[in-house]
C-alpha positions as CSV (number, residue, x, y, z in Angstrom):
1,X,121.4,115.7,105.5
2,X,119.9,118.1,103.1
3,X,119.8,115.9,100.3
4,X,118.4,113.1,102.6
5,X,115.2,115.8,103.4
6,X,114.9,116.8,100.2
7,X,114.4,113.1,99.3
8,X,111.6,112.5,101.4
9,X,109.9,115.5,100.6
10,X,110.2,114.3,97.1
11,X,109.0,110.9,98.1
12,X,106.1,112.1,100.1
13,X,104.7,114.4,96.9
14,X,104.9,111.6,95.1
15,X,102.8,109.5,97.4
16,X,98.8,108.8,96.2
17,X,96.1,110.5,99.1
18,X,95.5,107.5,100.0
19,X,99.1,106.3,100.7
20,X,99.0,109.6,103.0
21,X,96.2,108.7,105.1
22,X,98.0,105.6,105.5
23,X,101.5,106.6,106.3
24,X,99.9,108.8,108.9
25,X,97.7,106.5,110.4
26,X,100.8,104.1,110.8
27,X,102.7,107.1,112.0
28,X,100.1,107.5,115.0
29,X,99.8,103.5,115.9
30,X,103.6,103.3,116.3
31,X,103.7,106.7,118.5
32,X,100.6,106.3,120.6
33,X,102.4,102.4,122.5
34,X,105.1,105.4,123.6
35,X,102.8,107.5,124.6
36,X,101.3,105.0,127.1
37,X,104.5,103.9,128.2
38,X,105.5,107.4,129.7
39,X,102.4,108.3,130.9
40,X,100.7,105.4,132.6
41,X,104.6,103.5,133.1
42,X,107.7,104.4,133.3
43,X,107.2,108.1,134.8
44,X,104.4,106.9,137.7
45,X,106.6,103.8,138.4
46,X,110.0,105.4,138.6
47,X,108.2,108.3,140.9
48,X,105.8,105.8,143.2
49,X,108.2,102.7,143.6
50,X,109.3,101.7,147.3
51,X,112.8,102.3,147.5
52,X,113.9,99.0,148.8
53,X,115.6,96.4,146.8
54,X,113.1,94.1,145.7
55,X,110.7,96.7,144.3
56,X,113.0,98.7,143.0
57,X,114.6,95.8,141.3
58,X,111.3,94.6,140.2
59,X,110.5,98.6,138.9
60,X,113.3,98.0,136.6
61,X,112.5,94.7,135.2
62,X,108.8,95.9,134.3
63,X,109.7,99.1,133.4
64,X,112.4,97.2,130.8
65,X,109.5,94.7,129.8
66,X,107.1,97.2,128.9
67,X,109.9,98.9,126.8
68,X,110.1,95.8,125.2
69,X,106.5,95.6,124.0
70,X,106.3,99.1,122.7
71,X,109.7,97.5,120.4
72,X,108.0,94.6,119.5
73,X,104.6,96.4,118.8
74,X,106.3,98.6,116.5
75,X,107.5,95.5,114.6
76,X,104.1,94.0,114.8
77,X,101.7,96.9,113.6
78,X,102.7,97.2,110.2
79,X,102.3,93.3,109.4
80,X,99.2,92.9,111.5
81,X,97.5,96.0,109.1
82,X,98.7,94.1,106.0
83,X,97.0,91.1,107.1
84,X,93.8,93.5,107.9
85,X,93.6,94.8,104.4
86,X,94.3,91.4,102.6
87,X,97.8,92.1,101.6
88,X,99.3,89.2,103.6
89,X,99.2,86.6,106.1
90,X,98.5,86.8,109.8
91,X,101.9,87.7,111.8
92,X,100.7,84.6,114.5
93,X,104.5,84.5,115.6
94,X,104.6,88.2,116.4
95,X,101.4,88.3,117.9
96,X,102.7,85.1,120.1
97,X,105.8,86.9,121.4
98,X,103.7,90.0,122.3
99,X,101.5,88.0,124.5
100,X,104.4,86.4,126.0
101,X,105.5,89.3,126.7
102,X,102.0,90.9,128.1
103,X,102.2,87.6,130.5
104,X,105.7,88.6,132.0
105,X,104.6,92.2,132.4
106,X,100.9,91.3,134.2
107,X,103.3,89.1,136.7
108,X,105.6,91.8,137.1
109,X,102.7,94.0,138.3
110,X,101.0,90.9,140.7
111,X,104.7,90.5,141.9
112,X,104.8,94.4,143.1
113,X,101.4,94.4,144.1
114,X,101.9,91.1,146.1
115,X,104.6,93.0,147.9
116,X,102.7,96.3,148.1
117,X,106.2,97.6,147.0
118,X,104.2,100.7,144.2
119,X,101.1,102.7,145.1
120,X,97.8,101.5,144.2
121,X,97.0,103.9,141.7
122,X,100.7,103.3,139.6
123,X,99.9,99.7,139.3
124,X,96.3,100.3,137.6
125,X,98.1,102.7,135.2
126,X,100.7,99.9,135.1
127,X,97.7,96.9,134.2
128,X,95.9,99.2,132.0
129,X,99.1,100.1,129.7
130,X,99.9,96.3,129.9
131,X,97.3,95.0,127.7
132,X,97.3,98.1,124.9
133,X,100.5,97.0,123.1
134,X,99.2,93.5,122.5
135,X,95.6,94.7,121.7
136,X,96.6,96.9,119.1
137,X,98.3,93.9,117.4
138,X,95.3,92.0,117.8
139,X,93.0,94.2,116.8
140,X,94.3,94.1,113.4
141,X,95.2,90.9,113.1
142,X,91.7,88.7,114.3
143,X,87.6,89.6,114.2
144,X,86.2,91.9,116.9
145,X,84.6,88.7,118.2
146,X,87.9,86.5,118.8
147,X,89.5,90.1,120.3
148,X,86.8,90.3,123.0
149,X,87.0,86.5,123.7
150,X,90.8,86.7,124.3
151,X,90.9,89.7,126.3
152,X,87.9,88.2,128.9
153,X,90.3,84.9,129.3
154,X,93.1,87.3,129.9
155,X,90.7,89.7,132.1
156,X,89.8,86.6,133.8
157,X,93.0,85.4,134.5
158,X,94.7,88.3,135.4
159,X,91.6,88.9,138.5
160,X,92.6,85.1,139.7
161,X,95.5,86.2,139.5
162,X,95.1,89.3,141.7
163,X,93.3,87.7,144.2
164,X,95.8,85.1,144.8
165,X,97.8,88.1,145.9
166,X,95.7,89.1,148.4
167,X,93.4,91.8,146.6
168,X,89.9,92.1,147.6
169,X,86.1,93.2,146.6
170,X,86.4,96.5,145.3
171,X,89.6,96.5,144.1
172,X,89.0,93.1,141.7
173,X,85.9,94.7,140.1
174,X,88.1,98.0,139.6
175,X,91.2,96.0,138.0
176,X,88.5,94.0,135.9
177,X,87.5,97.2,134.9
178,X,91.0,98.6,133.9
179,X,91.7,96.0,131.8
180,X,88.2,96.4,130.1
181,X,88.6,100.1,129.5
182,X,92.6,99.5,128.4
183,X,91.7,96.6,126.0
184,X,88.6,98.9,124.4
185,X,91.1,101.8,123.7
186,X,93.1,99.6,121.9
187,X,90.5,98.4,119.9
188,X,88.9,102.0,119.0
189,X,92.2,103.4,118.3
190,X,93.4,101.0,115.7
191,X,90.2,98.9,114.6
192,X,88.6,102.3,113.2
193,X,91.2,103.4,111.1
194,X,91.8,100.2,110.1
195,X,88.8,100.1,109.1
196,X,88.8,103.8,107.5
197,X,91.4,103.0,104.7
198,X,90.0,99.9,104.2
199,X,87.1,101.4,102.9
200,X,89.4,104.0,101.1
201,X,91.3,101.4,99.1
202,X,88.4,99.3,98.4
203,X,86.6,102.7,97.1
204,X,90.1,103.3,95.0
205,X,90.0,100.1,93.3
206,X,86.3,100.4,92.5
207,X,86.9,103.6,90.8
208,X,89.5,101.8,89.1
209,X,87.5,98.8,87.6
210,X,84.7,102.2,86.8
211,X,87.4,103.2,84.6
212,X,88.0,100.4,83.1
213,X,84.5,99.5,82.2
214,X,83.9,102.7,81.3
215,X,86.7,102.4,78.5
216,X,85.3,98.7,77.6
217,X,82.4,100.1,77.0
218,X,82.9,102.5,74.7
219,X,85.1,100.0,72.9
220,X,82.5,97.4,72.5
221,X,80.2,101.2,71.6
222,X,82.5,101.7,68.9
223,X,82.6,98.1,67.6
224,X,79.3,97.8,67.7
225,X,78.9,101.0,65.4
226,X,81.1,100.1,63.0
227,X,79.5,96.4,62.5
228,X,76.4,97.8,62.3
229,X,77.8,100.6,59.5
230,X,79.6,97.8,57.4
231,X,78.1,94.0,58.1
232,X,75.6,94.8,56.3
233,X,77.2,96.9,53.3
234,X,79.8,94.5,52.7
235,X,77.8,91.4,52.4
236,X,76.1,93.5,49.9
237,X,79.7,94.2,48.3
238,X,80.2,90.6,48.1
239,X,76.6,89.6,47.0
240,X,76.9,92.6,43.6
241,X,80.8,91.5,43.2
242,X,80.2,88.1,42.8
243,X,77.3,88.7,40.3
244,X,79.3,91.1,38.5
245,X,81.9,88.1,38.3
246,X,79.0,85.7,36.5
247,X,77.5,88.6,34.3
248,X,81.1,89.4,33.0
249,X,81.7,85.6,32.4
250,X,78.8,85.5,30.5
251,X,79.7,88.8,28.2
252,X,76.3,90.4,29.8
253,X,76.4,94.3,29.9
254,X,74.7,94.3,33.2
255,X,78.3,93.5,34.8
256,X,79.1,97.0,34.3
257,X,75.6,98.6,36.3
258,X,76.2,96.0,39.2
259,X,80.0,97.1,39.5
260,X,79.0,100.7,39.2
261,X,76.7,100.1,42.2
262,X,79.8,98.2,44.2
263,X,81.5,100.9,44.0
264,X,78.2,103.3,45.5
265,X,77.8,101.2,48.2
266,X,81.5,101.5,48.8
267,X,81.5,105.0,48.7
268,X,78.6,105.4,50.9
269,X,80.6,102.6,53.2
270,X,83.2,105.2,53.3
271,X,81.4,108.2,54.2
272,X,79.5,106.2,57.0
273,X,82.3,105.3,58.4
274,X,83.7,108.7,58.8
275,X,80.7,109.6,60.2
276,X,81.1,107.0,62.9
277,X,84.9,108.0,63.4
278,X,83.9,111.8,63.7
279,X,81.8,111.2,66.4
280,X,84.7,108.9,68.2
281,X,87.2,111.0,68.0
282,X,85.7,114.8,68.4
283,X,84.9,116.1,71.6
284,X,82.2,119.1,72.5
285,X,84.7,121.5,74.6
286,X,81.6,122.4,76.5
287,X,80.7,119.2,77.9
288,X,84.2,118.4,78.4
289,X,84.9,121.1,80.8
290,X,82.0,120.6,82.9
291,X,82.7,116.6,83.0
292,X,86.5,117.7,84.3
293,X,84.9,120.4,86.6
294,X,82.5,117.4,87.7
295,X,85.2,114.9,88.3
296,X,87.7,116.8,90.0
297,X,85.9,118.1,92.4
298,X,84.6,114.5,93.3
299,X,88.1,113.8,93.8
300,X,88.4,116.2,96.1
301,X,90.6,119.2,94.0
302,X,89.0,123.1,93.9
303,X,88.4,123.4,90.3
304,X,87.2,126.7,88.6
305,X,86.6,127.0,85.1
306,X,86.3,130.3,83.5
307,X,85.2,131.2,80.0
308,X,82.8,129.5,76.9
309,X,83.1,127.7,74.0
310,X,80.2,129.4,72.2
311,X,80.9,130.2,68.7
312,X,84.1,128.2,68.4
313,X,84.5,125.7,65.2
314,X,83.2,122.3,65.8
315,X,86.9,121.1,65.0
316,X,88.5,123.4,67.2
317,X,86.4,122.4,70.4
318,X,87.1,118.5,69.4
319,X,91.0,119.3,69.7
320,X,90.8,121.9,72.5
321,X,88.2,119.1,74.3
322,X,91.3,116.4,73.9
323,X,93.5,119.1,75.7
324,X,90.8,119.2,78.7
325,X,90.7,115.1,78.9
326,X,94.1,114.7,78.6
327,X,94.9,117.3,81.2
328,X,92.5,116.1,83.6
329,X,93.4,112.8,83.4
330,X,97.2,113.8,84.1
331,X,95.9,116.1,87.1
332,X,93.9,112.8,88.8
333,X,97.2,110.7,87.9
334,X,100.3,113.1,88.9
335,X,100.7,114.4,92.0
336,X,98.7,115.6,94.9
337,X,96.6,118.4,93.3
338,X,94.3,120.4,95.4
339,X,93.5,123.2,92.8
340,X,92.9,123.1,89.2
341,X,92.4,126.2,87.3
342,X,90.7,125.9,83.4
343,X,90.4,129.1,81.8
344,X,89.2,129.6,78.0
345,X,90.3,133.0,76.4
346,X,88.7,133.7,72.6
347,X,90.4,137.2,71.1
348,X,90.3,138.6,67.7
349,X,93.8,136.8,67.2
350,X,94.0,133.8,69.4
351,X,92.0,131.1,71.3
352,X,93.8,130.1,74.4
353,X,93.3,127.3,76.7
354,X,95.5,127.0,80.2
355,X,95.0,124.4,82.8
356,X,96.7,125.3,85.7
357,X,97.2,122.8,88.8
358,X,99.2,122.3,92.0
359,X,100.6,119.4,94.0
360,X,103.2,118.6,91.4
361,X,106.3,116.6,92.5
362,X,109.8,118.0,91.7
363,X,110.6,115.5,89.3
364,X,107.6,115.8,86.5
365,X,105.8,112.4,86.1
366,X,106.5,110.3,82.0
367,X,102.9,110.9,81.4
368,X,103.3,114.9,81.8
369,X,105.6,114.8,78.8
370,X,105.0,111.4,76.8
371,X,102.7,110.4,74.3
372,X,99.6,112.0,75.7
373,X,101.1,115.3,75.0
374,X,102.6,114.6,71.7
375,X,99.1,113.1,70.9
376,X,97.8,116.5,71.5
377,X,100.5,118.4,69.7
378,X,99.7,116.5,66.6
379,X,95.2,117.3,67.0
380,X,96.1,120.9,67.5
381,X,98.4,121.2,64.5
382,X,95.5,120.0,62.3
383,X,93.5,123.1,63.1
384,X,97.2,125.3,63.7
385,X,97.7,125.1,67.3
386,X,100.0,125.0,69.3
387,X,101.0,123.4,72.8
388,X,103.2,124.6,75.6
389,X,103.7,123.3,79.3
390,X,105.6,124.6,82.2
391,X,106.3,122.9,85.6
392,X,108.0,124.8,88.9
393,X,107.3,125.2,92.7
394,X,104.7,122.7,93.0
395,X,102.5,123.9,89.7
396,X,102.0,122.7,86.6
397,X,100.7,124.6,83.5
398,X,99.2,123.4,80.3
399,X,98.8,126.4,77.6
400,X,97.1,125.5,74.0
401,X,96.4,127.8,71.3
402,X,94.8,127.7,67.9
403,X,93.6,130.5,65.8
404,X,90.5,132.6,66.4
405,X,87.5,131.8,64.7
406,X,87.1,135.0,63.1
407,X,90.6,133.8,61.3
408,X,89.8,130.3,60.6
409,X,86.5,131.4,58.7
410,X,88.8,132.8,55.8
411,X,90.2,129.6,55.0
412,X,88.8,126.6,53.4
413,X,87.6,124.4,56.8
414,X,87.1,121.6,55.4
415,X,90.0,120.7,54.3
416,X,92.7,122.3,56.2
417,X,90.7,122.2,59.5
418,X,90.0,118.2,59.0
419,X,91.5,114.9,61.0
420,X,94.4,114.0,59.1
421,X,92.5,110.1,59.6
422,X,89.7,112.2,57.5
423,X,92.0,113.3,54.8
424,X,93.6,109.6,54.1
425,X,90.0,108.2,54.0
426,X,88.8,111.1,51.7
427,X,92.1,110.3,49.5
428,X,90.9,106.4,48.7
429,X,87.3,108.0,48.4
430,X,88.4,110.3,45.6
């Protein structure tokens, strides 16, 4: 039994918010059918009811009929809320059995109040809890407009109905009114929350497809840079090669100035190019914390970020600005996180980085200690850093290190402190 809790503790960290929200709301539209059935059913009937054999008999049959639609509801809700958020097809044989069933359980109550065999006041508790297991399946499962048309035919019938039985004036407008105030509380309770995580998933999704663009984007950014740095550079190329080719055939010394300015334009090719790469691929720490203060908190986690980048090598704040993408990114993937601490500490030896988040499942996620990590491992050892994560009790903790600046100023920068995709490229160059 310990094991099985322990697993849905485990499963329930690993759920998204939104799957939350959801479960919950579920959760509620399952228990609330109950909830109506002891307090407007089978409590006042078994209390009220005429203890003779036809009432009491009749007590029992409605009382088991209205157990029967909170059963069937509870099959019902989760398929009619599928069909509600587009996930699949309307449950019309479901939503068919419920009615029959709200039809046995409105005759039921004509039957007792044809035979005045329960109090008045039991049998409008009794009509009114009638109608809110089938509404709730409704309501998710047609538009508000159909709902209201099908509850006035059933309001409708159920006052014929009534007074066939003998019930007059006062009391037809009141049990018109029961069923009008029943079938609206089945409507609020389920269409608005319905509607609620509607909105939540289609909000998810569009952050999604945000993301993605986002990423096309500054693909087709990059592209476009790099065309713009070489289309033109190597038609030249081409253009000075091939007349190179012609001069040489004709044993013209020219050849040799036209090939000596191939291989300018190739060097100048190169050192445009890492000029375009450079900017790709470093990152300014400062604008990197304040974009992963910015879009946490408009996910809804407490983030605090102490410390500043000022004064830091440029190649330093590109790898420790990797470490704050890459950790935000797990921290709005992974989890539950409601916190997120980012604090930068510069000392005469040391410059540290720690990330430090909650709402971590037991069982870290791949991406906490895949690629992404080992793709940070390999941008701090280019400037000697280091990375180290720890995960336990809910919390997860990124730590990276590199050497202080005051250290890093003794040695040559330029070529230790470089991209190692800088140092191939400056290879061919030489």
């Amino acid at each position: 039994m310990v094991v099985r809790v322990r697993g849905w503790k485990r499963e329930w960290r690993d759920l998204g918010k939104i799957e939350k929200v959801e479960f919950q709301s579920v959760a509620m539209w399952h228990a609330m059918p109950w909830l109506f059935f002891f307090s407007w059913m089978s409590v006042p009937l078994g209390v009220s009811v005429r203890h003779e054999s036809l009432p009491v008999i009749l007590g029992c049959a409605l009382t088991g009929v209205a157990l029967l639609q909170c059963v069937h509801v509870n099959r019902t809700v989760r398929r009619s809320l599928d069909h509600f958020l587009g996930r699949a097809e309307p449950p019309r044989r479901d939503l068919a059995v419920s009615l029959g069933l709200l039809v046995v359980t409105l005759g039921l109550v004509l039957a007792l109040q044809a035979l005045d065999g329960v109090k008045e006041a039991t049998l409008v508790l009794a009509t009114m809890f009638a109608v809110m297991p089938y509404g709730q399946s409704l309501a998710f499962a047609v538009p508000i407009r159909t709902f209201f048309i099908r509850f006035a035919v059933i309001d409708a019938l159920i006052v014929a109905g009534s007074a066939a039985v003998g019930v007059r004036d006062g009391q037809l407008v009141a049990t018109a009114l029961v069923i009008a105030f029943g079938t609206l509380v089945a409507l609020l309770s389920s269409r608005c929350g319905a509607w609620t995580l509607s909105v939540m998933w289609e909000a998810d999704r569009a952050r999604e497809v945000e993301a993605r663009l986002a990423v096309a984007e500054e693909r087709l950014r990059f592209g476009r840079d790099l065309h713009d740095v070489m289309g033109r550079n190597l038609a030249v190329i081409a253009l000075k090669s091939e007349l190179a080719v012609q001069l040489a055939k004709r044993g013209r010394p020219e050849a040799v100035d036209q090939m000596v300015e191939v291989q300018r334009i190739a060097q100048e090719s190169q050192r445009e190019v890492r000029e375009v790469v450079r900017g790709y691929r470093e990152a300014d720490l400062a604008v990197e914390l304040a974009g992963a203060q910015s879009v946490l908190e408009a996910a809804g986690i407490d983030c605090r970020v102490a410390g500043s980048s000022a004064g830091l090598p440029v190649s330093v704040q590109s790898a420790l600005g990797w470490v704050v993408r890459e950790a935000t990114t797990n921290v709005l993937r992974h989890g539950d996180a409601q916190r997120c601490d980012i604090t930068l500490v510069i000392t005469d030896d040391r410059t540290s980085l720690v990330v430090e988040n909650d709402g971590v499942p037991e069982t870290a996620p791949e991406g906490r200690k895949g690629s992404g990590l080992e793709g940070l491992r390999e941008r701090l050892a280019a400037v000697g850093g280091t990375l180290d994560f720890t995960s336990g009790d809910g919390h997860f903790r990124l730590t990276a290190e590199v050497p202080s600046a005051r250290q890093q100023d003794g040695h040559p920068q330029d070529d230790s402190l470089r991209q190692p995709h800088h140092q191939e490229v400056e290879r061919v160059t030489r």
